[in-house]
C-alpha positions as CSV (number, residue, x, y, z in Angstrom):
1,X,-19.7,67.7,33.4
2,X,-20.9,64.0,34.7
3,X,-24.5,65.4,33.3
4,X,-23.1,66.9,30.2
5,X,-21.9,63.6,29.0
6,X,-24.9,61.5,30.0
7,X,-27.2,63.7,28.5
8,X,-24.9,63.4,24.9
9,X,-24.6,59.2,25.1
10,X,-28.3,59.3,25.4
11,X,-29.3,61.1,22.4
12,X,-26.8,58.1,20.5
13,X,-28.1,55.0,22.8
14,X,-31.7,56.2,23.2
15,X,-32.7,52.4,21.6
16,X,-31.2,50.5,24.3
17,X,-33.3,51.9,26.8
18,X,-36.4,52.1,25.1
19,X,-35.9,47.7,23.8
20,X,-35.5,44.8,25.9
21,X,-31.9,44.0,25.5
22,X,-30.6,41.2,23.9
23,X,-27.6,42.1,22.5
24,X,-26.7,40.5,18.8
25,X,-23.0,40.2,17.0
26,X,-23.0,43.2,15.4
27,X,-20.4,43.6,12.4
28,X,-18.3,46.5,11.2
29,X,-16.8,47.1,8.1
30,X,-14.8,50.6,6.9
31,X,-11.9,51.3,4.0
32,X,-10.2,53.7,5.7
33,X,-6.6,53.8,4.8
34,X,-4.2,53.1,7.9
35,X,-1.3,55.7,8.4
36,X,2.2,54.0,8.3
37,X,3.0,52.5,11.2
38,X,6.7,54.3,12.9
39,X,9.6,52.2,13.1
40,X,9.1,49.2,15.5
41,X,9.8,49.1,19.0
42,X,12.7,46.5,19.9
43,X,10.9,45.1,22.0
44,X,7.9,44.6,20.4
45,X,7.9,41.1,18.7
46,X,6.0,41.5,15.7
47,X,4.4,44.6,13.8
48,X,1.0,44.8,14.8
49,X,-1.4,44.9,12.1
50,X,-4.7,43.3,12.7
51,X,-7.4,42.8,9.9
52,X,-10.4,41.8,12.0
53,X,-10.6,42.5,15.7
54,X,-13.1,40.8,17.7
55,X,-14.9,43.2,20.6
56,X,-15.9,41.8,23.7
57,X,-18.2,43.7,25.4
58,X,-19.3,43.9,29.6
59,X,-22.8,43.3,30.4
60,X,-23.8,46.1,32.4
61,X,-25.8,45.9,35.7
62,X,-28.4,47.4,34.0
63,X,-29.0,45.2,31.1
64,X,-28.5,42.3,33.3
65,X,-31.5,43.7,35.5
66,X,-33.4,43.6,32.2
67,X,-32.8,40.2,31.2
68,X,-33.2,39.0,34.9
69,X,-36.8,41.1,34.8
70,X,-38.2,40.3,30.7
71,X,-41.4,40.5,31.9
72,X,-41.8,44.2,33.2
73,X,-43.6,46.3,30.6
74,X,-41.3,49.8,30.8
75,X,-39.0,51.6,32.3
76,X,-40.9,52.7,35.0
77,X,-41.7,49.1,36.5
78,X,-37.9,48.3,36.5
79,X,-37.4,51.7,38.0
80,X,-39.7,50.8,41.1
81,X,-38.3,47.4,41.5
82,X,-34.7,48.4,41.6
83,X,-36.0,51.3,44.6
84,X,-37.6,48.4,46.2
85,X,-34.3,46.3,46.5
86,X,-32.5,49.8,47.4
87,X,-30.7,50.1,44.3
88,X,-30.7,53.8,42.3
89,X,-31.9,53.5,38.9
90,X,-30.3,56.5,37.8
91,X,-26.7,55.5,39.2
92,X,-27.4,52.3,37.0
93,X,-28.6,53.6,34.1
94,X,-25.3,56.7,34.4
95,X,-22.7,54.1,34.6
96,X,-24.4,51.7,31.7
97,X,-24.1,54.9,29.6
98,X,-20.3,55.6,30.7
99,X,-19.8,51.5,29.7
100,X,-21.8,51.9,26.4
101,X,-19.7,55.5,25.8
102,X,-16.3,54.1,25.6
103,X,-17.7,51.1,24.2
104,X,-18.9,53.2,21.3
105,X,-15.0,54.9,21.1
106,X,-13.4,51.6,21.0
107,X,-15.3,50.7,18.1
108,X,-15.0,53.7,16.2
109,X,-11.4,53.6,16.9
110,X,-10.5,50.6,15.5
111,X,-13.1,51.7,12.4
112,X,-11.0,54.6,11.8
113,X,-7.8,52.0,10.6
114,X,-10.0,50.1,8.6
115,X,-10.9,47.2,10.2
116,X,-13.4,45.0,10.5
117,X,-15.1,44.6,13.7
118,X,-17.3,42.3,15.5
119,X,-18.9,43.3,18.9
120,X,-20.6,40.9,21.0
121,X,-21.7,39.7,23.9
122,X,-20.7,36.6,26.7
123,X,-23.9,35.1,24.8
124,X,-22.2,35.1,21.6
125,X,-18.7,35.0,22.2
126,X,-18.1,31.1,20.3
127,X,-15.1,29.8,19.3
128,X,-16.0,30.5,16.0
129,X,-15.6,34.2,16.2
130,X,-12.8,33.6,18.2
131,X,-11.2,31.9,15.1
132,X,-11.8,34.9,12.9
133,X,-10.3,37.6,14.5
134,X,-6.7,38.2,14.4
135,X,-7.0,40.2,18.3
136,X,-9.5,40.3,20.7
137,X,-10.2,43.3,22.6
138,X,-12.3,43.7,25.4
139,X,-14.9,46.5,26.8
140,X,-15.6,46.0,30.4
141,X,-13.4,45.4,33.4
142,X,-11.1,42.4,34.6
143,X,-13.8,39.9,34.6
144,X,-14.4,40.5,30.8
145,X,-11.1,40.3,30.2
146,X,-11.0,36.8,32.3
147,X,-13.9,35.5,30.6
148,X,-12.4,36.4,27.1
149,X,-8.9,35.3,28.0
150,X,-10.0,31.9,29.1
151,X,-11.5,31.0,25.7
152,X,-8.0,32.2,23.7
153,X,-6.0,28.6,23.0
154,X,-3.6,30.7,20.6
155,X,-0.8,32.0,22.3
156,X,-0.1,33.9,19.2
157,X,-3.8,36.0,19.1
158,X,-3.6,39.0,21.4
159,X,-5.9,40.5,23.8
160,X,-5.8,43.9,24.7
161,X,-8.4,45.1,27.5
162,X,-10.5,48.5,27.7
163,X,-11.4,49.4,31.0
164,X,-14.9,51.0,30.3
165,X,-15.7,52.9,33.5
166,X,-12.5,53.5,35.6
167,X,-15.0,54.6,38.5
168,X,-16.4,51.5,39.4
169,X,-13.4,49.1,38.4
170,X,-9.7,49.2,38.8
171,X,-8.7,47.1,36.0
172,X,-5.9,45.8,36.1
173,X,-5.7,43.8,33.3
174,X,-6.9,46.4,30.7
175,X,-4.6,49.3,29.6
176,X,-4.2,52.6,31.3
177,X,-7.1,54.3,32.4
178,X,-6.4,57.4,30.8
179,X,-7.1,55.2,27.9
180,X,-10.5,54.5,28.7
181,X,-11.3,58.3,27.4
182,X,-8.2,58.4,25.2
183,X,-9.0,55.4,23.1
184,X,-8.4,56.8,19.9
185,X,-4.4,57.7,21.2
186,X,-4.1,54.1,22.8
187,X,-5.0,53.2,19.2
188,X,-2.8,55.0,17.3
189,X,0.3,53.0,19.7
190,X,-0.8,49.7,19.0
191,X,-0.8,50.4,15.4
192,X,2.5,52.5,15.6
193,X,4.0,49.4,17.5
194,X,4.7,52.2,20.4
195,X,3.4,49.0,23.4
196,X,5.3,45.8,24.7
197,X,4.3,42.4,24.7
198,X,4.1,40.0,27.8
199,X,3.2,36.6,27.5
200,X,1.3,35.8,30.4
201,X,1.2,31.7,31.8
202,X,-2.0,30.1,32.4
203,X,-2.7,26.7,34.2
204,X,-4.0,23.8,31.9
205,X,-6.5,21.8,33.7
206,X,-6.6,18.1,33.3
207,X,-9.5,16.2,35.6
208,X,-10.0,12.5,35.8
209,X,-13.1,10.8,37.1
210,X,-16.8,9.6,36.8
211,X,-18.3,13.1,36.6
212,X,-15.6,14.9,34.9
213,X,-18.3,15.9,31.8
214,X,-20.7,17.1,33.9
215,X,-22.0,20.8,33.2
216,X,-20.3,23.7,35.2
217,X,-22.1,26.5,37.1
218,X,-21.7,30.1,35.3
219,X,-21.0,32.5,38.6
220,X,-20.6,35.1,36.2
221,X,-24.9,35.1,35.6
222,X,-25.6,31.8,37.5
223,X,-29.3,34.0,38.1
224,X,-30.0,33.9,34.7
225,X,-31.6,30.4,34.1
226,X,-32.9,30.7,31.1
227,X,-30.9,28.1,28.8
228,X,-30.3,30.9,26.0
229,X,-28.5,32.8,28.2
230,X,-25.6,29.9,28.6
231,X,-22.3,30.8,27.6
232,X,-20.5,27.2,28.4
233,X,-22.6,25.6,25.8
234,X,-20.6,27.8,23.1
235,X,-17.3,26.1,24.8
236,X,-15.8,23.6,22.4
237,X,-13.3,20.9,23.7
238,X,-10.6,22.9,21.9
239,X,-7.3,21.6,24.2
240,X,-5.5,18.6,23.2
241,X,-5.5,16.0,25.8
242,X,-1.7,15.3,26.5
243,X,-0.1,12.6,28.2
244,X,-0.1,12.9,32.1
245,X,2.7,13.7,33.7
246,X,2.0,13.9,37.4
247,X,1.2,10.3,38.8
248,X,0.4,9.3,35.1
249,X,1.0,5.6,36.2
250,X,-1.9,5.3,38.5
251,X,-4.3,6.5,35.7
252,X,-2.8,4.4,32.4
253,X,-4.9,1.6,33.2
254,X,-7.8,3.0,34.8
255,X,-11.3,3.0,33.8
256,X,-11.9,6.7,35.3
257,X,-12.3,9.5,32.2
258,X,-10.2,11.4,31.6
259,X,-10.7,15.5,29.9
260,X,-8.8,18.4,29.6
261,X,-10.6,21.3,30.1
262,X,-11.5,23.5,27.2
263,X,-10.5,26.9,29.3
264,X,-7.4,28.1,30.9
265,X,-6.7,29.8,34.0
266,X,-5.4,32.9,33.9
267,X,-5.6,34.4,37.2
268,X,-6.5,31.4,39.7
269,X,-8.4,28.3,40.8
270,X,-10.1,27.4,44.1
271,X,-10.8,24.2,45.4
272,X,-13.1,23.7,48.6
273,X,-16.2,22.9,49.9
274,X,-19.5,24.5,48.4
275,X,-20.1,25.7,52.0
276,X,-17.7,27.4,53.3
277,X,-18.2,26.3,56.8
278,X,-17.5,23.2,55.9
279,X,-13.9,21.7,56.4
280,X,-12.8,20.7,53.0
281,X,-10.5,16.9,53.0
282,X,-7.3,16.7,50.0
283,X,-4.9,14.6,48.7
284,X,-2.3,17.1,47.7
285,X,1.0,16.4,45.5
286,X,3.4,18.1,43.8
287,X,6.7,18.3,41.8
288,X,8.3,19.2,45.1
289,X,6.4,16.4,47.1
290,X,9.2,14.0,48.0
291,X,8.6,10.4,45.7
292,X,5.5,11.9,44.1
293,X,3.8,11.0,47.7
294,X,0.2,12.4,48.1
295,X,0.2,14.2,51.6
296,X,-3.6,14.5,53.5
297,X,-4.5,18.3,54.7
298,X,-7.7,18.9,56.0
299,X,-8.5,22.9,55.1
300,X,-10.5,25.7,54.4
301,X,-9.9,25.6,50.4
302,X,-6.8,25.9,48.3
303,X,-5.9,28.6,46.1
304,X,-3.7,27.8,43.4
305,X,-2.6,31.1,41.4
306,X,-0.4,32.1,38.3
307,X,2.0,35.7,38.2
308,X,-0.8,37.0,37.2
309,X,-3.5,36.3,39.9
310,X,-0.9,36.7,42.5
311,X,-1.8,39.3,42.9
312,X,-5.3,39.3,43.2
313,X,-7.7,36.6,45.5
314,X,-4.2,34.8,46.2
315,X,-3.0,37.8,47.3
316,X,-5.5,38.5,50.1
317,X,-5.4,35.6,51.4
318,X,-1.8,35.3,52.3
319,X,-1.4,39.7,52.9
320,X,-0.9,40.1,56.6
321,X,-2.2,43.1,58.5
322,X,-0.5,45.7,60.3
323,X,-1.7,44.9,63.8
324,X,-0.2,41.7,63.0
325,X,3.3,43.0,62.3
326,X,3.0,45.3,65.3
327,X,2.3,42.7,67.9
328,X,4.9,39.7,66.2
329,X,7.3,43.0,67.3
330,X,5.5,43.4,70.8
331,X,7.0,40.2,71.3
332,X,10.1,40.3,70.0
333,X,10.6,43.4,72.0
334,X,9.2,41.8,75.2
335,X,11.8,38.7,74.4
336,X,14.7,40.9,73.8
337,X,14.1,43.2,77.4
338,X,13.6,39.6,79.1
339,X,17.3,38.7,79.1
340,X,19.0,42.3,79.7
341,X,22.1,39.8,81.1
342,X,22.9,38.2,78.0
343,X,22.7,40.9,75.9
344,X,25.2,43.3,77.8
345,X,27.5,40.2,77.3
346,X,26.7,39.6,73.8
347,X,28.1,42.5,71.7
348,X,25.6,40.9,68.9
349,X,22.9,40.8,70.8
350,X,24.3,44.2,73.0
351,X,24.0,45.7,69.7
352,X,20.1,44.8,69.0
353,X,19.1,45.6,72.1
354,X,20.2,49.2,70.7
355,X,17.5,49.4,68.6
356,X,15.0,47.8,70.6
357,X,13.4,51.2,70.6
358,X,13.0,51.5,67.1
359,X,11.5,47.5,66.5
360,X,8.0,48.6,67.4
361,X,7.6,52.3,65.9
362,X,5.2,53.2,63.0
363,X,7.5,53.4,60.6
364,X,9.1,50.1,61.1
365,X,5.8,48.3,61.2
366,X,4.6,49.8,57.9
367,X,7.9,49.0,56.4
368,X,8.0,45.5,57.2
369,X,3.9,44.9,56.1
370,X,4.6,46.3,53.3
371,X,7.6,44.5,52.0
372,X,6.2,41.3,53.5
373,X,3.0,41.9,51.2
374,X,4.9,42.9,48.0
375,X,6.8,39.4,48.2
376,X,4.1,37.4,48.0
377,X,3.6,38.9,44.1
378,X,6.0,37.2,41.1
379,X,5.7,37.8,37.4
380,X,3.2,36.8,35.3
381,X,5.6,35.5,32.9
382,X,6.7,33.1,35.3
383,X,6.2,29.2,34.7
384,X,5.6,28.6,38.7
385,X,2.3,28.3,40.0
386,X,1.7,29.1,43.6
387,X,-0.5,27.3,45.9
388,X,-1.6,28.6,48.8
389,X,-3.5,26.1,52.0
390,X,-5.9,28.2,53.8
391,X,-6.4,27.3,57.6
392,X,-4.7,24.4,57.3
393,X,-5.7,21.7,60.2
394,X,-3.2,19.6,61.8
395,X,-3.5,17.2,64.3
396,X,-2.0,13.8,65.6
397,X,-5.0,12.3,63.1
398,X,-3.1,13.6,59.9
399,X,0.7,12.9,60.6
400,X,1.7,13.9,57.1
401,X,0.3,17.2,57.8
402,X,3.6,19.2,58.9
403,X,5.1,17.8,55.7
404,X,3.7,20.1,53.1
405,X,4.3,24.1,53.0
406,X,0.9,25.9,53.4
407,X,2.3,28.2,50.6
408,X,4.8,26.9,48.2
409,X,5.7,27.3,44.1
410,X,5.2,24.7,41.9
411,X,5.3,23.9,38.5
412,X,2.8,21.0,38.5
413,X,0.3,19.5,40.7
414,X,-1.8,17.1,41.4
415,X,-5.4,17.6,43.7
416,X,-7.6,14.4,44.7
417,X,-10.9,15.1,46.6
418,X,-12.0,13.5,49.8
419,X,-15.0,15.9,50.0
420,X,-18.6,15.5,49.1
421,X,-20.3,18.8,48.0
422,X,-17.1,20.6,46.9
423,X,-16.5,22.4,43.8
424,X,-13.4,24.0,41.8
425,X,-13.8,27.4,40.5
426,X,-12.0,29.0,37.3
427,X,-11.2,32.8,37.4
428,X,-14.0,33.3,39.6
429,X,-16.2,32.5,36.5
430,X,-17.0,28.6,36.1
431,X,-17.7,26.3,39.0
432,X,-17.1,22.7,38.2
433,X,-18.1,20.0,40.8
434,X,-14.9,18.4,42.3
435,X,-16.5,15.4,44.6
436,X,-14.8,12.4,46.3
437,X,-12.4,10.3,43.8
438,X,-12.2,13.2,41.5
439,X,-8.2,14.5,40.6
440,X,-7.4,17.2,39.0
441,X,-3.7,18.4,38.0
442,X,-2.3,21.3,37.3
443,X,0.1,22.2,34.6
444,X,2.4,25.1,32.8
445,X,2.5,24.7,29.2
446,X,4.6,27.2,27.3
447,X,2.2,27.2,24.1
448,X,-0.8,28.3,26.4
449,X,0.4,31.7,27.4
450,X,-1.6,34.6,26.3
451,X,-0.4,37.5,24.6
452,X,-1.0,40.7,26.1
453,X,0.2,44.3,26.2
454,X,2.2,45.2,29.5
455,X,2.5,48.7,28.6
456,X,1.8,51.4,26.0
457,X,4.9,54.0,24.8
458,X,5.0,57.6,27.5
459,X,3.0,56.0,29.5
460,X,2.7,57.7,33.4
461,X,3.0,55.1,36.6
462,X,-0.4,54.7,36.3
463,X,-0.2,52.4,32.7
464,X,3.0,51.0,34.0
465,X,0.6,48.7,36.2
466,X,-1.3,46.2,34.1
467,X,-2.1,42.9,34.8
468,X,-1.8,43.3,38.7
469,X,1.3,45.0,38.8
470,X,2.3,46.2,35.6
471,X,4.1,42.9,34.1
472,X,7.4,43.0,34.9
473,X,7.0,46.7,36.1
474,X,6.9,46.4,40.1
475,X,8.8,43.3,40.5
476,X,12.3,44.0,40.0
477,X,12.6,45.3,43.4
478,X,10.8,43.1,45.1
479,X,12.9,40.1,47.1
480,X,10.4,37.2,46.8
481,X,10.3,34.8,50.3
482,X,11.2,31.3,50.4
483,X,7.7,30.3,49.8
């Protein structure tokens, strides 16, 4: 079957094999007369009816071999090169043919209830497309969707994520991925109104220094160094600057600039030290911080994450392990046998000691790991950020150090940097440098959430699970810890 399809995607895609690929906006236009759309959903909040719908699309490994490689004459040379690094050609040029397959269905799909398309690529994707379609849809996994999402200052212009090749990427963020073969019925719901929305907060970036303009690192294709293959150029200063509001009195008459970033984070930012060795130096404040006080933590980086990324990087940094749970309950149950005495006079503590015997036993331990590691996920429509201190250091040298939570909410905060070679990194995507003197804060706007679908109508478990954990799917049961 796997054979069956490649072999029918190549007859259609031969050309981007045989050219060296640079991919252009490509525009698509049909007359095609919509069904009606059935009655709408209560809980949808508007009918869904998009004229132009702007298509996103992943780079694949394999064209970003090619543009790494321009100079290699066929196939053949890239072929050799790729078996000299250890990498299959084959499996590359399979999976860019899955990616381009769907790709192709999305497109078609949207042709099919006349509208007009545009697909491109990172390379294209300015704010001037942006502006002219009414949704944006992406073809990749997460980290299109991330890189699209970050652009989107509209909280009214959805985005709706394809995830191209289910195989390679879990996707999260995109829709179902029975959907990624079944695009034409994922379709059909969005333009029956058979889907939910979920606005989804994002962080607004404010950063105030000398340096603050300077250009950020791409992680996304930080090999490519040829200056065509930029996407921050396209980036446009598109968010209003508004007034401070965490320690705006220090900055009113301050010579440093001042810029709000043009992006928005969706999942997370990091701050740290470029090498990761490196002990990384803050001046940390938040809502929470008693008198607005900045509190000194010497760290390994700090991850600060929306609903949405808690799940993700934010996550796995807090998630503990099961050998962890199971020798936290070693001790207890070492504790508990120490004082046999006490307990036999202590009907309260007569009564654990009854189940001493169960404290330590697989099932416990699983049970326990897992609820800890749910509780450390919240919604994504929640207007909290959570920061989380990794390693923090303390010693009699920072006295303020005991004072802040390594892992706390907030709704604002403020970061100054004591470190020298450090950087802050957006959705894994765009590294800007965040030196000594350098602030940034953090902030929760409600007009820069971003419209997205949690879930589509008869959908399974599986489509239930978008955006980390399916919106507000997966967190109704889940008791969140005084974090």
């Amino acid at each position: 079957m796997r054979l069956q399809f490649v072999s029918t995607l190549v007859s259609a895609l031969s050309n981007c094999r045989a050219t060296r690929f640079r991919m252009p906006t490509r525009f698509y236009s049909t007359t095609t007369t919509p069904p009606p759309p059935s009655p709408r959903d209560a809980s949808t909040e508007i009918n869904f009816n998009p004229k132009r719908v702007l298509i996103l699309t992943k780079l694949s490994r394999y064209e970003f071999e090619k543009l790494r490689h321009p100079d290699l004459a066929n196939e053949h040379e890239l072929e050799q090169l790729l078996k000299k690094r250890g990498s299959d050609y084959n499996t590359l040029l399979y999976h860019h043919y899955i990616h381009k397959g769907c790709e192709f269905r999305v497109v078609k799909a949207f042709q099919d209830f006349g509208v007009q398309t545009r697909l491109v690529s990172r390379f294209n994707y300015t704010q001037e497309n942006i502006d002219w379609a009414d949704l944006i849809v992406t073809t990749g996994g997460d980290g299109t969707f991330l890189m699209a999402a970050c652009r989107i200052q509209d909280r009214q212009k959805p985005i709706v994520g394809f995830n191209t090749d289910p195989t390679r990427s879990i996707g999260y963020l995109c829709l179902a991925k029975k959907y990624s073969i079944n695009v034409q019925d994922a379709v059909n719901k969005l333009f029956q109104n058979k889907f939910k929305w979920t606005l989804r907060k994002r962080m607004r970036i404010t950063m105030i220094g000398e340096s603050v303009y300077d250009s950020p690192v791409e992680l996304h294709d930080q090999q490519l160094s040829q200056p065509e293959y930029r996407f921050f150029e396209c980036l446009q200063e598109a968010v209003p600057t508004t007034p401070l509001t965490v320690g705006d009195e220090q900055f009113k008459n301050s010579k440093l600039k001042t810029r709000t970033l043009p992006v928005l984070a969706l999942n997370e930012v990091y701050l740290g030290e470029c090498v990761s060795a490196r002990v990384s130096y803050f001046e940390v404040s938040t809502d929470t911080t008693p008198h607005g006080e900045r509190i000194k933590t010497k760290n390994a980086g700090i991850c600060i994450a929306t609903g949405t990324g808690s799940t993700s990087w934010s996550h796995n940094i807090s998630k503990i392990s099961r050998q962890t749970v199971q020798e936290v309950l070693n001790l207890v149950d070492h504790e508990l046998k120490g004082d046999l005495a006490a307990m036999q006079a202590n009907p309260v503590l007569g009564q654990i000691a009854s189940m001493q015997t169960s404290l330590s036993n697989e099932g416990m331990v699983d049970k326990i790991t897992h609820a800890y590691n749910q509780a450390l996920t919240f919604p994504p429509e929640s207007g909290k950020m959570l920061y989380t201190i990794r390693d923090p250091v303390s010693h009699s040298t920072l006295p303020c150090a005991s004072e802040i939570q390594p892992r706390s909410f907030a709704q604002r905060m403020e970061v100054k940097s004591r470190c020298f070679d450090a950087c802050m990194v957006i959705d894994g995507g765009l590294s800007f440098s965040f030196n000594d003197g350098t602030t940034v804060i953090f902030e929760m706007f409600e007009e820069d959430a971003l419209k997205t679908v949690v879930e589509l109508e008869d959908d399974d478990e599986e489509g239930t699970r978008n955006g980390g954990t399916g919106g507000n799917g997966g967190f109704s049961h889940v008791r969140s810890f005084g974090i």
